[in-house]
C-alpha positions in Angstrom: 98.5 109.8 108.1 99.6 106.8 106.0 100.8 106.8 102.8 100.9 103.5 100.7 104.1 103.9 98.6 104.0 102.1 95.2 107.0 100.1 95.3 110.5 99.8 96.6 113.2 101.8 96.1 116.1 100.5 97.8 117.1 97.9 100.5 120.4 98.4 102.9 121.5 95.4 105.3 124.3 97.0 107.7 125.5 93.9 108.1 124.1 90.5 106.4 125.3 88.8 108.8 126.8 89.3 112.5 130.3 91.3 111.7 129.4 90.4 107.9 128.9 92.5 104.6 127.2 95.9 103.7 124.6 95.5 101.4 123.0 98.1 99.5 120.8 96.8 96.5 118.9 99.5 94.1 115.5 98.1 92.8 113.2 98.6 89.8 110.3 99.2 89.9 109.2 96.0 87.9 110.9 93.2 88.6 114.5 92.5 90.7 115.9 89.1 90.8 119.0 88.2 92.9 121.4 85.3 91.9 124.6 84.0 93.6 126.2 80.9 94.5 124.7 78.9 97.8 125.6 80.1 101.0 125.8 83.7 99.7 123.3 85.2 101.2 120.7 85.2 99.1 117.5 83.8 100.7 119.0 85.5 104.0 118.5 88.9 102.7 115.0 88.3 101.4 114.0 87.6 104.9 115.5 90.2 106.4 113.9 92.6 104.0 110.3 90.7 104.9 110.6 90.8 108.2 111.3 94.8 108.2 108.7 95.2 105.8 106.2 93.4 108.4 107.5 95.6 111.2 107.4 99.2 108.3 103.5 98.0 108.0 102.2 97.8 110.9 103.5 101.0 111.9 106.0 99.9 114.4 108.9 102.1 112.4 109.0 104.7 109.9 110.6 103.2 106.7 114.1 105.2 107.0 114.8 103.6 110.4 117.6 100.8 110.4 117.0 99.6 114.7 118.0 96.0 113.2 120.3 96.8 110.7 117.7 97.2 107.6 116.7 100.2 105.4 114.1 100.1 103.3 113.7 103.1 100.9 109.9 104.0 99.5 109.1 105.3 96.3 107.2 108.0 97.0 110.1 108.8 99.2 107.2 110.0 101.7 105.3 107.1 101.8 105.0 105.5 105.2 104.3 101.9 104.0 103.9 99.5 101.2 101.8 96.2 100.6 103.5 93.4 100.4 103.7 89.2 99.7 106.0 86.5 100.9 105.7 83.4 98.7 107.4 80.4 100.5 108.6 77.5 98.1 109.4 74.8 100.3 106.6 72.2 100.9 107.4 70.8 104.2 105.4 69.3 106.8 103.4 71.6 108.9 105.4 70.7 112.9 104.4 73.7 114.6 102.0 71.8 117.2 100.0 74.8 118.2 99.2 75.8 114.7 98.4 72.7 113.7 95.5 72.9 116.6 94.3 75.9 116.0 93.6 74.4 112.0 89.4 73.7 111.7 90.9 71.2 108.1 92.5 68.4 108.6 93.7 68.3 105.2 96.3 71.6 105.4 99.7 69.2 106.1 102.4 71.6 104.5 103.7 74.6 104.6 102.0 75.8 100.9 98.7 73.8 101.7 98.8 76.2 105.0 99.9 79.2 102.4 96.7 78.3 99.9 94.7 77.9 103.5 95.2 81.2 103.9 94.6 82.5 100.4 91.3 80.8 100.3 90.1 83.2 102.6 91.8 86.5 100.7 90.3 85.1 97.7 86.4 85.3 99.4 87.3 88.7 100.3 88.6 89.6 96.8 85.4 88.3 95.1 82.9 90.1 97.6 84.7 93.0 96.9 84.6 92.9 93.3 80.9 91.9 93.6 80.3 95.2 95.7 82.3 97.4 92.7 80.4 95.6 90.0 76.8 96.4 91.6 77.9 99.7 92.4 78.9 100.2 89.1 75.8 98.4 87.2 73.6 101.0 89.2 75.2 104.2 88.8 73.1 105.2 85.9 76.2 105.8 83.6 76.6 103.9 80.4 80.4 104.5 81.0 80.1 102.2 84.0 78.1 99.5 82.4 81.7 98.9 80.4 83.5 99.1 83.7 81.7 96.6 85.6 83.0 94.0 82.8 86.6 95.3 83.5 86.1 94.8 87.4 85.6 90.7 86.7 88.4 90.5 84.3 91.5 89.6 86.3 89.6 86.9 88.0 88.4 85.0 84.4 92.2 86.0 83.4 94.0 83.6 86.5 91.3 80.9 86.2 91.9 80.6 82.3 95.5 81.0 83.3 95.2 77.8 86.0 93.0 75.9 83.4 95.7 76.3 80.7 98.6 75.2 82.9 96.6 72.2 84.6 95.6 71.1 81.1 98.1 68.3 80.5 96.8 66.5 83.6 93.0 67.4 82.5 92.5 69.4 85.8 90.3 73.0 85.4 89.2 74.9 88.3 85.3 75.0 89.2 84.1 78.0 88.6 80.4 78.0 90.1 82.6 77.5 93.5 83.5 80.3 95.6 86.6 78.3 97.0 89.2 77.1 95.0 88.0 73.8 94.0 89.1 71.8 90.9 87.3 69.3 88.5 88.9 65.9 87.1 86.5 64.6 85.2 83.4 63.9 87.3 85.9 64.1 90.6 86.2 67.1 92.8 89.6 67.7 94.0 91.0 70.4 96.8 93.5 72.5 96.3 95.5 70.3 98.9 94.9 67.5 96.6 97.4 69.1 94.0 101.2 68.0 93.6 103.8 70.4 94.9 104.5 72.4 91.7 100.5 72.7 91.5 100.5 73.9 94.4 103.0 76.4 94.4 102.1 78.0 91.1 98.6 78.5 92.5 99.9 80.2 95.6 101.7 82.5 93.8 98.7 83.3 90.8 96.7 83.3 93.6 98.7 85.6 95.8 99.0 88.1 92.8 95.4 87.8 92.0 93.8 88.8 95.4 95.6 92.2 95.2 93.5 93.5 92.4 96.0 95.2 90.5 97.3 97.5 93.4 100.7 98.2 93.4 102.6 96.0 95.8 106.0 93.8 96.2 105.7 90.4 96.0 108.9 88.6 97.5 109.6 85.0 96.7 113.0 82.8 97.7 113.7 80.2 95.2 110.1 80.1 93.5 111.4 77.7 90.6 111.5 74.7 92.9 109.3 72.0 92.1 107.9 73.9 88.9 108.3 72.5 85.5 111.0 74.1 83.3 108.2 75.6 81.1 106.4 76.8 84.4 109.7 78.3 85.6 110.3 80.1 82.0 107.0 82.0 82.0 106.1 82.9 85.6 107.1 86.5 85.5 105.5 87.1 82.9 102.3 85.6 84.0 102.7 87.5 87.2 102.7 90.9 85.5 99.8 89.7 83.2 97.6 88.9 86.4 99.4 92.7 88.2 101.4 94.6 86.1 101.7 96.9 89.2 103.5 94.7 91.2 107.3 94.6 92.0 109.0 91.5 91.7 111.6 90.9 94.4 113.0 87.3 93.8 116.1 85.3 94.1 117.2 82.0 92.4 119.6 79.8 90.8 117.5 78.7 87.8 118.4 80.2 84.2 114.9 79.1 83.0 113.3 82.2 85.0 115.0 84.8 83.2 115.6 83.1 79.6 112.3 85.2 78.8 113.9 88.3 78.7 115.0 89.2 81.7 118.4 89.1 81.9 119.2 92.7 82.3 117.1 92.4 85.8 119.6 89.9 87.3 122.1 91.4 90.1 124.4 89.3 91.5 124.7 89.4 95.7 128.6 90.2 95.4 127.6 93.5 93.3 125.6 95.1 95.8 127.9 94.1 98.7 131.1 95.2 100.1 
């Protein structure tokens, strides 16, 4: 039977790369973010961790197993799998041809308009299931429900006052009677692809966090300050665990601004967990 495990306890890389270093790297439960100096492996071991965490959830190896040189470690240590997110920064063209045909809108170029593609779907899910819980709720009969079925809708009014807020400067607030994300500018109707890059990549990630519902899960992101503002950079952890304080942060990057908010003591350098 499987067991969902509420986040991760450790990752172990035999080797990071081919005759290379051991590394062994202890994570909280809240959030873990890597530094180092380029070339040191940093973005490397984030997707070797994603790609056993792929393999760990679809069942294909129990999470003890190492076949290609990673461990992942569970917390419950008998968990059999955990939910996870992998937020790619880089907005670069879409060039693989037979995704590109497969695509029913022409609009999804890059990488993160083929991320928030994606999401757009999640997030139809996400709101039909809500809609489900709150109906189920409202009719139970229970005044103690009645209360509940308000908490049910919160998270979603939580990111879109979130999106509004950091959007303000360029007057840009999400349309709420849509079920897509769609945003209003002025009298204009925009798309999501319509955004700039750090738009964009904010939303992906509020967005990835959101459609979770407050599950525990590890979100994994490589570099996420690139092409967010300063201010952006400074407060998206704590957004993140404003939208899911269940989730496990598992990030590396070489900007200060992401952990100037008091986050410090979370920092752990690649050469301390290798040898």
């Amino acid at each position: 039977m499987k067991k969902r495990a509420d986040y991760i306890q450790s990752i172990e890389i035999q080797a990071l790369w081919k005759g290379g270093r051991h590394i062994v790297w202890q994570l909280q439960p809240d959030v873990n973010i890597l530094s180092g100096i380029n070339g040191v492996g940093k973005s490397t071991i984030i997707n070797h961790s994603a790609r056993m965490l792929s393999v760990i959830e679809k069942g294909e190896l129990a999470p003890g197993d190492a076949p290609q040189g990673v461990r992942i470690k569970l917390m419950p240590e008998d968990a059999t799998y955990i939910k996870f997110d992998v937020i790619r920064s880089f907005d670069r063209p879409l060039l693989h041809s037979d995704l590109l045909e497969k695509l029913s809108d022409s609009r999804v170029k890059t990488e993160l308009d083929w991320q928030i593609y994606r999401l757009q779907k999640r997030f139809l899910d996400y709101q039909v299931n809500i809609g489900n819980r709150i109906i189920e709720l409202l009719t139970s009969g229970d005044p103690a429900d009645q209360l509940k079925a308000a908490e049910v809708s919160a998270p979603k009014k939580q990111f879109q006052d979130m999106v509004d807020e950091l959007f303000a400067e360029t007057g840009k607030k999400i349309d709420r009677k849509n079920n897509e994300i769609q945003f209003l500018l002025g009298k204009e109707t925009l798309t999501p692809y319509q955004l700039s890059s750090g738009e964009k990549q904010m939303l992906a990630i509020l967005l990835t966090v959101l459609v979770e519902n407050r599950e525990p899960y590890a979100l994994l992101m490589d570099e996420p300050e690139i092409s967010l503002h300063i201010d952006w950079q400074q407060r998206l952890i704590d957004l993140i665990r404003q939208l899911n304080p269940n989730a496990q942060i598992i990030l590396s990057t070489h900007s200060p601004a992401l952990i100037m908010d008091g986050w410090m003591e979370n920092v752990t350098e690649v050469g301390d967990i290798s040898n």
